[in-house]
C-alpha positions in Angstrom: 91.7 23.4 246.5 93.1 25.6 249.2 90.6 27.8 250.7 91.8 31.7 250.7 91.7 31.1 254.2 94.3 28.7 254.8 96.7 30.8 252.0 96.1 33.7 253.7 96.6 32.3 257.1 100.1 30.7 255.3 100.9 34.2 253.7 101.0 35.8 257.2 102.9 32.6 259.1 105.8 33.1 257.0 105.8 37.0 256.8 105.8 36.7 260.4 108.5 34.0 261.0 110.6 34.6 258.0 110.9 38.3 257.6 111.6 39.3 253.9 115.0 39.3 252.6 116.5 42.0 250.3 117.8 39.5 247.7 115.9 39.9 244.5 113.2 37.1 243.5 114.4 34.1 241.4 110.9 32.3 240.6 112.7 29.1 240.4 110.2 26.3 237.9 111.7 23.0 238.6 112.6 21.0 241.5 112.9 18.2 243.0 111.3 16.4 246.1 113.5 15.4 247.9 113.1 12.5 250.7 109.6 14.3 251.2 107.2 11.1 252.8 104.1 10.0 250.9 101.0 9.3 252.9 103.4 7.0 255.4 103.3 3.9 253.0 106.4 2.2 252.4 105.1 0.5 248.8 105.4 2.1 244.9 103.0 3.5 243.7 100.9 4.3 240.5 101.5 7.8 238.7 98.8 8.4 235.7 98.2 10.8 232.4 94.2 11.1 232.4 93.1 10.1 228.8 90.6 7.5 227.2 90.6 4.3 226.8 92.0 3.4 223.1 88.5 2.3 221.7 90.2 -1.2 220.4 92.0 -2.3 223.6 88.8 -4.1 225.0 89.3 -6.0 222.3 91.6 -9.7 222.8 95.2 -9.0 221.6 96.4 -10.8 218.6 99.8 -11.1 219.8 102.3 -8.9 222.0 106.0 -8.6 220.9 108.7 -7.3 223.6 110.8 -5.0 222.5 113.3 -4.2 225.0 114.3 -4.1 228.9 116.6 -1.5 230.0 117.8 0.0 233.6 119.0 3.8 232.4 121.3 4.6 235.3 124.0 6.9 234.2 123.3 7.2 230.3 124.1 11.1 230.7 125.8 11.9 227.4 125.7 8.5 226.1 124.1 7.4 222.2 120.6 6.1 222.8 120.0 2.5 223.4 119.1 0.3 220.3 117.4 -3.4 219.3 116.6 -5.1 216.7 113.1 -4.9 215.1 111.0 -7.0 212.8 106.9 -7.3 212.8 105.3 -10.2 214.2 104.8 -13.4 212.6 102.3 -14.3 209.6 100.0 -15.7 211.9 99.4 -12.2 214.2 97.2 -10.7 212.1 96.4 -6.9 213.2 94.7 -3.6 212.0 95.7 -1.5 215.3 99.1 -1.4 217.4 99.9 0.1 220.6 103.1 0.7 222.1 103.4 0.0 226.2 106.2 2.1 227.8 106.1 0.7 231.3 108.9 2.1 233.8 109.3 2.3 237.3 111.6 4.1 239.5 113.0 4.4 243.6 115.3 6.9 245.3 115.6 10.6 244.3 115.7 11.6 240.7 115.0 14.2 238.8 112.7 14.0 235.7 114.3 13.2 232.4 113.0 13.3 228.8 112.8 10.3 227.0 111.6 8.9 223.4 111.2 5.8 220.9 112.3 5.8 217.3 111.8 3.4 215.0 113.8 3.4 212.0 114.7 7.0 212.4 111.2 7.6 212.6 109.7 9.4 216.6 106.8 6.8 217.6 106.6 8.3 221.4 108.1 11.5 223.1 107.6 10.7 226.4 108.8 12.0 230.4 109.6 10.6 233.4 107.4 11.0 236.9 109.8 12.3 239.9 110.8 9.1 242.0 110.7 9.0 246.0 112.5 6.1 248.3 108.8 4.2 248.1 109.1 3.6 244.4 106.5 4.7 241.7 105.5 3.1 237.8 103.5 4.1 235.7 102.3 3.1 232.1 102.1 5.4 228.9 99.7 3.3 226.3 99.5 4.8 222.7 98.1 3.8 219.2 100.7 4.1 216.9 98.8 2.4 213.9 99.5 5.2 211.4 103.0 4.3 211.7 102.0 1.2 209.7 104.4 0.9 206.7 107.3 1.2 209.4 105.7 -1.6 211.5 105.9 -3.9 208.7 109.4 -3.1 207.9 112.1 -6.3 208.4 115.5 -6.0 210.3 115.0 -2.3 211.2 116.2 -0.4 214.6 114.4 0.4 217.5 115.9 3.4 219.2 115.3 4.5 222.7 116.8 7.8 223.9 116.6 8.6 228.3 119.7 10.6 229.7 119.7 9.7 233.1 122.5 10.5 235.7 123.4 8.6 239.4 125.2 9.3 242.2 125.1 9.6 246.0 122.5 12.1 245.9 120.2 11.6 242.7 120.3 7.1 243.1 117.0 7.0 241.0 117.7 4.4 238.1 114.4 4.4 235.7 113.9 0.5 234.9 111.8 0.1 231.3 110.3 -2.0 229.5 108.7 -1.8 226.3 106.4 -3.8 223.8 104.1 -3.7 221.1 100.7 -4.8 221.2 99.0 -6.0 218.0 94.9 -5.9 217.4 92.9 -7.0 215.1 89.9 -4.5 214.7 88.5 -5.2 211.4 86.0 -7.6 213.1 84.6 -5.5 215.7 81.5 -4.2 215.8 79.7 -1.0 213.8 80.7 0.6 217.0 84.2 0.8 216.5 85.4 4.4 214.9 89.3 4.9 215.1 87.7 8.8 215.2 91.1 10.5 214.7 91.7 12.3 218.2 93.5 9.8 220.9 95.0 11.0 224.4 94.0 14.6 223.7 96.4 14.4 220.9 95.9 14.5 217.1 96.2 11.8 215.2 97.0 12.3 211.2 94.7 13.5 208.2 90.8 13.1 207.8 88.3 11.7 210.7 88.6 8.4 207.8 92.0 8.2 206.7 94.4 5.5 206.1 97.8 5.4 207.5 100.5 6.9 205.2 102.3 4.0 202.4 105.7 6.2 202.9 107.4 7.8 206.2 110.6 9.6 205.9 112.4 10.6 209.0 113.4 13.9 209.8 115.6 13.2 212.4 119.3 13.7 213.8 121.8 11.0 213.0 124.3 11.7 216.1 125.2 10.4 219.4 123.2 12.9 220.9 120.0 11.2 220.4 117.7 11.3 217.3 116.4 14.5 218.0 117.6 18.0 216.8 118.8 20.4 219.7 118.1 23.7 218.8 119.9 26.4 220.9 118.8 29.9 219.4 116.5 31.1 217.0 119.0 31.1 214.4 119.5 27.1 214.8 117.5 25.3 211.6 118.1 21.5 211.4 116.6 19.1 208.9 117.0 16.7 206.2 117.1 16.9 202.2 114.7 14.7 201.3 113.6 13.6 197.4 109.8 13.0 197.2 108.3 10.2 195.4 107.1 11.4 191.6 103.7 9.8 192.7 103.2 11.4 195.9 99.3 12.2 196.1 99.2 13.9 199.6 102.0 15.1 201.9 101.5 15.7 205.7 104.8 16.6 208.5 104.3 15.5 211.9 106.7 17.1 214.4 107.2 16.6 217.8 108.9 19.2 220.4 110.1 19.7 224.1 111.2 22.5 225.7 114.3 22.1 228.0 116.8 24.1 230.1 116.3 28.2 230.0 113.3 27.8 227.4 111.2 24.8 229.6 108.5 27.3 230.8 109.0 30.1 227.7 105.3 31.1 228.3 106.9 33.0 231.6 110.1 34.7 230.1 110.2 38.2 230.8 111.8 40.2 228.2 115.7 40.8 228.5 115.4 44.6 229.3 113.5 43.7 232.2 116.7 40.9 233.6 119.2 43.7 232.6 117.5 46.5 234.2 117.5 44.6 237.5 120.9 43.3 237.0 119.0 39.6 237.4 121.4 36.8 237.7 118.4 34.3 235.7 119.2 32.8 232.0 115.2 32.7 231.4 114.6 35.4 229.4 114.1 36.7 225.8 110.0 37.0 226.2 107.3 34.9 225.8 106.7 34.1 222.2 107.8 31.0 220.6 106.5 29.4 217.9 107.9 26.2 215.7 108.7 26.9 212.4 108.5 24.2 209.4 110.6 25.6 206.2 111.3 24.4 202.7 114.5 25.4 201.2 114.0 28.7 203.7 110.5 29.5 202.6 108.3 29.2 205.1 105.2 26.4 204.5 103.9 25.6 208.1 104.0 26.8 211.8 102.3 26.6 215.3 102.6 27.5 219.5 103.1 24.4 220.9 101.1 23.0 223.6 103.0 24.3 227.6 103.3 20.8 228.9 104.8 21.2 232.3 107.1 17.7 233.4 106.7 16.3 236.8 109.3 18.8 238.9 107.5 21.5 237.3 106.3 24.9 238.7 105.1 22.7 242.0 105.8 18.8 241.9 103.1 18.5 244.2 100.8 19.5 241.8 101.8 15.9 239.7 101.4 13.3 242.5 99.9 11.4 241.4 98.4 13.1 238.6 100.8 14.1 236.0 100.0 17.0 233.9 98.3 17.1 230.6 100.5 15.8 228.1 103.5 15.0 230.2 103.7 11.0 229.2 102.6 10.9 226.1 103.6 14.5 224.8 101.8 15.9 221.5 102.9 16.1 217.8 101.4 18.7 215.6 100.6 18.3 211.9 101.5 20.4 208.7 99.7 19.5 206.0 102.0 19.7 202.8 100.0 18.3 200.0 99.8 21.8 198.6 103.5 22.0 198.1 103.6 19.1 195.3 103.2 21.1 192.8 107.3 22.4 193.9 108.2 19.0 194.9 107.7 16.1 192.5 110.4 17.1 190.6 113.2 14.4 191.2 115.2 17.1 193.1 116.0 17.2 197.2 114.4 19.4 199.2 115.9 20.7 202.7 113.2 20.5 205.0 114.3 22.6 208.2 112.8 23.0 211.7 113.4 26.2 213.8 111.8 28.0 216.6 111.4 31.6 216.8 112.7 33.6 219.5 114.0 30.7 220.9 117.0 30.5 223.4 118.5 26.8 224.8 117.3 24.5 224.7 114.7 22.6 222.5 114.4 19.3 221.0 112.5 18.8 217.7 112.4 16.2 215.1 109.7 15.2 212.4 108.0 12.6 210.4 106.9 13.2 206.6 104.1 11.3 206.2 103.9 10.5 202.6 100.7 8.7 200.7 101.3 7.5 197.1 99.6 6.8 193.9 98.9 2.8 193.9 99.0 3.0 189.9 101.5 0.7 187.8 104.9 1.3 188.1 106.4 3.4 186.4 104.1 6.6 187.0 103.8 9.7 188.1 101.5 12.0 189.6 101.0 15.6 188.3 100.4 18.7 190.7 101.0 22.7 190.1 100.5 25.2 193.0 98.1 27.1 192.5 98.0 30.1 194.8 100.1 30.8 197.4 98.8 34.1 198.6 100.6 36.5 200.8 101.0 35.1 204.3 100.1 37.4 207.3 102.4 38.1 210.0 102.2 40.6 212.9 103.3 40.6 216.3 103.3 43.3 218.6 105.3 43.6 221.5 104.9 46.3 224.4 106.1 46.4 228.4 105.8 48.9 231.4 108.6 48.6 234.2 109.6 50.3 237.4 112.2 48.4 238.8 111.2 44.9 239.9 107.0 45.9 238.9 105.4 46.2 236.1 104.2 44.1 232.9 104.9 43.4 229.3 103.2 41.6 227.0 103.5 39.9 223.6 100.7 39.7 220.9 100.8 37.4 216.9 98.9 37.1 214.8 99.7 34.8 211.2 97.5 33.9 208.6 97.9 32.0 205.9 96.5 30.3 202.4 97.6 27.7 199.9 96.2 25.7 197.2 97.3 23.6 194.8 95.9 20.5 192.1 97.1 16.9 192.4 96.2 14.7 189.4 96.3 10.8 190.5 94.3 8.1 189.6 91.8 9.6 192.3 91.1 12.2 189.7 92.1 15.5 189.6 91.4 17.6 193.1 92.3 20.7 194.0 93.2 20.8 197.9 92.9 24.4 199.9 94.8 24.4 203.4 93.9 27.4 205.3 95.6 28.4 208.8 94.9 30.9 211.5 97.3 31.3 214.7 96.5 33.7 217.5 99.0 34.1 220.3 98.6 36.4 223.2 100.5 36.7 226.7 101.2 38.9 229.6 103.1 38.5 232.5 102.9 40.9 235.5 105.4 41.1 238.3 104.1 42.7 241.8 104.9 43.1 245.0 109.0 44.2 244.5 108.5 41.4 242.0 107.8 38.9 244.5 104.4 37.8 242.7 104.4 36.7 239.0 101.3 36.1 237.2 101.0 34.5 233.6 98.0 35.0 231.1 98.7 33.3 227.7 96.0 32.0 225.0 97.2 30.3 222.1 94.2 29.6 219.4 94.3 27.9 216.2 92.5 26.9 213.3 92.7 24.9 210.4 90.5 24.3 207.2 91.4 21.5 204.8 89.4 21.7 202.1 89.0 19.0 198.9 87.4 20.0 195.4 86.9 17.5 192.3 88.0 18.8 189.1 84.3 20.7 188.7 84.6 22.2 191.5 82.8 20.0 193.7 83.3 20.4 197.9 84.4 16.6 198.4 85.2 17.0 201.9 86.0 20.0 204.2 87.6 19.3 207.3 88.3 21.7 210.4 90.2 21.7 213.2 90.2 24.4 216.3 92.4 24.2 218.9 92.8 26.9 222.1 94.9 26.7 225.0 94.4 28.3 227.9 97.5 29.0 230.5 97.2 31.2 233.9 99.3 30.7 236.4 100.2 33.0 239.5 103.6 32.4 241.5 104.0 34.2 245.2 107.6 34.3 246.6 108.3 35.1 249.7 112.1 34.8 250.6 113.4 33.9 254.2 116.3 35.0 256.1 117.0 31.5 258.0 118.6 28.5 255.7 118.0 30.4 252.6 114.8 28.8 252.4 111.5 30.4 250.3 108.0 29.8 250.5 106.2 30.0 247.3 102.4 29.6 246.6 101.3 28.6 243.4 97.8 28.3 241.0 98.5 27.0 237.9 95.1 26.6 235.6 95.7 25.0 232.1 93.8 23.7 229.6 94.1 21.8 225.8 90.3 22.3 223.9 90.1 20.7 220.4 86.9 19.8 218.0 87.6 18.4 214.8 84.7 18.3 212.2 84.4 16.7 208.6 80.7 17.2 207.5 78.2 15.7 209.9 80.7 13.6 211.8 82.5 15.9 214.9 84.9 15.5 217.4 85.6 17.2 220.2 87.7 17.1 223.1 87.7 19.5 226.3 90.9 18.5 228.9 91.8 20.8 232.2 93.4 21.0 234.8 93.3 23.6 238.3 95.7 23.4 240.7 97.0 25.1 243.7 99.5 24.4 246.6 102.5 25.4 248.9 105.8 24.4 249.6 109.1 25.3 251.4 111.9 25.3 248.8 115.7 25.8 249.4 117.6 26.3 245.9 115.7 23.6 243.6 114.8 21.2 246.6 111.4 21.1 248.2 111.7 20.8 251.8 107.9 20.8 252.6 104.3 21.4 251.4 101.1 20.8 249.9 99.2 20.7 246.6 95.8 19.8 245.2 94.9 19.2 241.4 91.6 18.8 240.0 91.4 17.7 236.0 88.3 17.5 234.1 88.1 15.1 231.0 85.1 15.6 228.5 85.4 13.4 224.6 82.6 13.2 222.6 82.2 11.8 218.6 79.5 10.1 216.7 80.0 6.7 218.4 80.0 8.5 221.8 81.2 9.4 224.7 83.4 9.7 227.6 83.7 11.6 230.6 86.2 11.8 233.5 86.4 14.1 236.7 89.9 13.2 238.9 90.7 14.7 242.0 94.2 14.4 244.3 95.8 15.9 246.8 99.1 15.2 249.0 100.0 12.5 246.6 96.9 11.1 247.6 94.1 10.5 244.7 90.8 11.6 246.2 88.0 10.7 243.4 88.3 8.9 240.0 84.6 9.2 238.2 84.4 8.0 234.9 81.3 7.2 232.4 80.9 6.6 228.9 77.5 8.0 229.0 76.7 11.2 226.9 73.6 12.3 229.3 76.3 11.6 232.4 76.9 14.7 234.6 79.7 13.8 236.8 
C-alpha cells in the first residue's frame, strides 16, 4: 500500500505545483486509462475475479458445447445477439455445467455491461475489464447447474446482451466466446459437496437442494436487451405470471447493476446538499437504495445489493489486474416465496414487479422464479394457506449537517419481516417460516471546501428459513448472514494548468457470508484494501499508481480454501493459495 509518507509527500507536490483552483469539486467515479503503458510489455495480458475453484472442475469433462463467437464492436443501441440452443447429445451424460465467457480486448475502451440469457431466463451478468493497446483476456467460469430444466430444453434461444461503441478514440472491440461445459459428478468421491455458496455468490435453497423442475423468466421482451431499465423509483417492471397448482416451494432470483447517475449510489449526497452549492453533478438523491420484489403491489421480498465497482471505477488502477469483488461474475440475491402459495395456486396471474427505492437512472434488473413441483400423477394439485403474515417493520431515518461545501448527512433502515404459511404435497404437510432482517447504515462526509469525501456504509442481513412437519417437528432450519462492509475516502485537489486533478483514493470493501443448516456450515470471508494516485483530466487518467490487496477465506464440512493476492501498477505481486484448513497464509 502507499506509505503515509509517500501520500503526504504527493499531497504537498501538487499543492505546491498546482495551486488550488476555485472551481467547486466534482468527485468524478469512472474513467478511463487512456494510452497509460503497462510494465513496458508489448503482449495481452490476464485480468482475474479471485474466487475458488468450482469443486467439480478437476474432474474430466463429459463433453463441451460452443455456444457462440462474437466481436461486439459498435452494438450501441442494437437488440442483443442470439443462437440457437439445444443440450448435448444422449451420450454426454452430466450432473454439473459451467458456463466459460472468455473475451479479450485491445485499444481504448471503456467498460461495458454484459449478460447471457437463456430462454428468457439471466444465466450470467457479467462486465468487461478496461482494455489498453497491449491487449488483455480474461475468463469468467460459473456453475450454472440449478438452471437444469432450462439446459435440457430443445430448440431454445441463447441471448447475449454487450453495448459496445467504436470510433477513432474508443477502437476497443470486445471479441467473445462462449461455451458450456458439461460434468459428470455423481461418480466422484465422498469428497465432493456442491455446498451451496460458489464465487462468493449464493447459489439457490438449502446446503442439499435440487435444482428447480420449473423456471419462469422475469425478463424484458424488447430491443433494449432482456433486462428491465429502471429510471426512478416510481419505475416497477415485471411479468404476470400463472403458477403451477402443484407448486411445492417458490424461490425469485434477481440480478441487478447499477449504471449512469446511480453506479456508486452508496456516495450520493442528498439533493439539498447539490442545490445549495448550485453543483452542476446528476449524482444525487442520497445514499439508500434497496431492491424491491412486489406481488400485485404488496410487498413480499427486498434487500441492499452488494456495491460492486466495474473496472473504470473510483481508480482503474486499483483493478489491474485484479478486478474487484464481484465485477465478472456479479451476484443474484434470492427471495424465498414458498410462503406466498397459499395466495398463488389459484389458476389466476400474478404481476410480479421489481423496483428500487430511491432510485434515480439508471438500473438494470431482471429475475428468475424458480419453481419446484409436486412429482405426483397428473392431474393434481397441491394445497397451501398463508398462515401469518405479521406486520412488516420499516424505519429509516434520515439526518444531514451542511455549511456550504462541509459537512455530513447520513441515512439509517431498518426492515423486518415474518411469513409463514403450510404446503400440503406428497412430502406431507409442512409448515415453512421465512424470517428476514436488513440493516442499512451510511454516512458520507465532505471536508476540506469539499475537496475530501469519505464514505462509511454497512449493509447486514439475515435470513432464517425454517421447516416444520405437520406435528410441529423442526425438519430443518437454515440461516444465512450476510454484511458488507464499504469505506472509501476520495482527496481532490484541482489544478490550474490543463484542467488537470489529482485525486488520492482508499477504497476498503468487503462481502462476509456463513450459511448454516444444522451441523453442516458455510462460510465465506472475501476483501479487498486498496489505495493509489492518479492525474485525471475530465474522465481520462493521465497518470498514477495503485496497489490492491484481496484476502479470500472459504471454509465447509468438506474443507477449505484460502487465498491472499497482492498487485500493484498492473503488476501482480503474490498469488498464495492453499486448501488447507490449519494454513495461515
Amino acid at each position: 500500500m502507499l506509505t503515509s509518507i509517500n501520500t503526504a509527500f504527493l499531497l504537498l507536490f501538487f499543492i505546491f505545483i498546482f495551486p488550488l483552483s476555485s472551481s467547486l469539486p466534482q468527485h468524478h467515479s469512472h474513467f478511463i486509462k487512456h494510452s497509460l503503458p503497462h510494465n513496458n510489455t508489448t503482449t495481452p495480458h490476464p485480468y482475474i475475479e479471485i474466487s475458488r475453484p468450482l469443486p467439480f472442475t478437476n474432474l474430466t469433462p463429459s463433453c463441451t458445447l460452443p455456444l457462440f463467437t462474437h466481436n461486439f464492436a459498435n452494438t450501441y443501441g442494437l437488440p442483443p445477439v442470439s443462437f440457437p440452443y439445444s443440450p448435448p447429445p444422449l451420450n454426454c451424460s452430466w450432473s454439473h455445467v459451467v458456463i466459460h465467457f472468455k473475451a479479450s480486448c485491445q485499444g481504448e475502451q471503456y467498460d461495458r455491461i454484459a449478460a447471457v440469457w437463456l430462454d428468457g431466463a439471466e444465466l450470467l451478468r457479467t462486465s468487461t475489464a478496461e482494455p489498453n493497446n497491449d491487449g488483455i483476456f480474461w475468463t469468467v467460469t460459473k456453475d450454472v447447474t440449478k438452471y437444469a430444466s432450462i439446459l435440457v430444453k430443445e430448440n431454445i434461444t441463447l441471448s447475449i446482451m454487450l453495448e459496445n461503441l467504436v470510433n477513432d478514440i474508443f477502437t476497443g472491440v470486445y471479441h467473445v466466446n462462449v461455451s458450456f461445459i458439461y460434468y459428470d459428478a455423481k461418480n466422484a468421491s465422498d469428497n465432493y459437496v456442491d455446498n451451496g455458496i460458489s464465487l462468493g455468490v449464493s447459489k439457490l435453497g438449502s446446503l442439499d437442494d435440487r435444482p428447480a423442475d420449473l423456471i419462469l423468466p422475469i425478463s424484458a421482451n424488447g430491443d433494449n436487451g432482456l433486462w428491465f431499465r429502471i429510471e426512478s423509483d416510481s419505475g416497477l417492471y415485471g411479468k404476470r405470471v400463472i403458477i403451477p397448482r402443484n407448486t411445492y416451494k417458490a424461490v425469485m432470483e434477481i440480478y441487478v447493476s447499477f449504471h449512469g447517475n446511480d453506479e456508486f449510489w452508496y456516495s450520493n449526497p442528498p439533493d439539498s446538499y447539490i442545490q445549495m452549492n448550485n453543483l452542476t453533478t446528476k449524482r444525487g438523491h442520497g445514499a439508500y437504495r434497496e431492491v424491491l420484489l412486489k406481488i400485485d403491489e404488496n410487498l413480499v421480498g427486498s434487500f441492499v445489493p452488494f456495491p460492486v465497482v466495474f473496472t473504470g471505477g473510483i481508480n482503474p488502477l486499483f483493478w489491474d489486474p485484479v478486478v474487484s469483488i464481484g465485477a465478472f461474475d456479479l451476484p443474484s440475491y434470492d427471495i424465498d416465496l414458498t410462503p406466498f402459495l397459499g395466495v398463488l395456486l389459484d389458476d389466476k396471474a400474478y404481476f410480479f414487479g421489481l423496483g428500487v427505492a430511491d432510485s434515480i437512472r439508471f438500473w438494470l434488473v431482471d429475475a428468475n422464479l424458480h419453481l419446484w413441483v409436486d412429482n405426483c400423477a397428473l392431474p393434481c394439485e397441491v394445497q397451501a394457506k398463508v398462515l401469518d403474515y405479521g406486520t412488516p417493520k420499516f424505519n429509516i431515518e434520515r439526518s444531514s449537517s451542511f455549511r456550504g461545501l462541509d459537512g455530513s448527512c447520513e441515512i439509517e433502515m431498518k426492515r423486518k419481516s415474518e411469513v409463514s404459511s403450510w404446503v400440503n404435497s406428497t412430502s406431507g404437510n409442512l409448515t415453512t417460516i421465512v424470517s428476514r432482517e436488513v440493516k442499512f447504515k451510511n454516512k458520507i462526509k465532505f471536508c476540506l471546501y469539499g475537496t475530501e469525501k469519505r464514505v462509511r456504509q454497512s449493509v447486514r442481513e439475515e435470513t432464517i428459513v425454517s421447516v416444520l412437519s405437520e406435528t410441529g417437528i423442526m425438519i430443518s432450519r437454515t440461516t444465512m448472514k450476510k454484511i458488507y462492509p464499504l469505506s472509501m475516502t476520495t482527496k481532490n485537489l484541482p489544478s490550474s494548468e490543463n484542467d488537470t486533478t489529482l485525486m488520492l483514493t482508499d477504497l476498503d470493501h468487503e462481502w462476509r457470508e456463513r450459511k448454516s443448516n444444522g451441523d453442516l456450515s458455510i462460510s465465506l470471508i472475501n476483501r479487498q484494501k486498496c489505495s493509489g494516485w492518479m492525474v485525471v483530466q475530465e474522465h481520462d487518467v493521465l497518470s498514477g499508481g495503485a496497489t490492491t490487496q484481496q484476502t479470500y477465506s472459504y471454509m465447509d464440512e468438506a474443507g477449505c480454501y484460502y487465498r491472499i493476492v497482492s498487485a500493484a501498477n498492473g503488476t501482480l505481486m503474490n498469488d498464495t493459495a492453499s486448501s488447507l484448513c490449519t494454513a495461515s497464509l
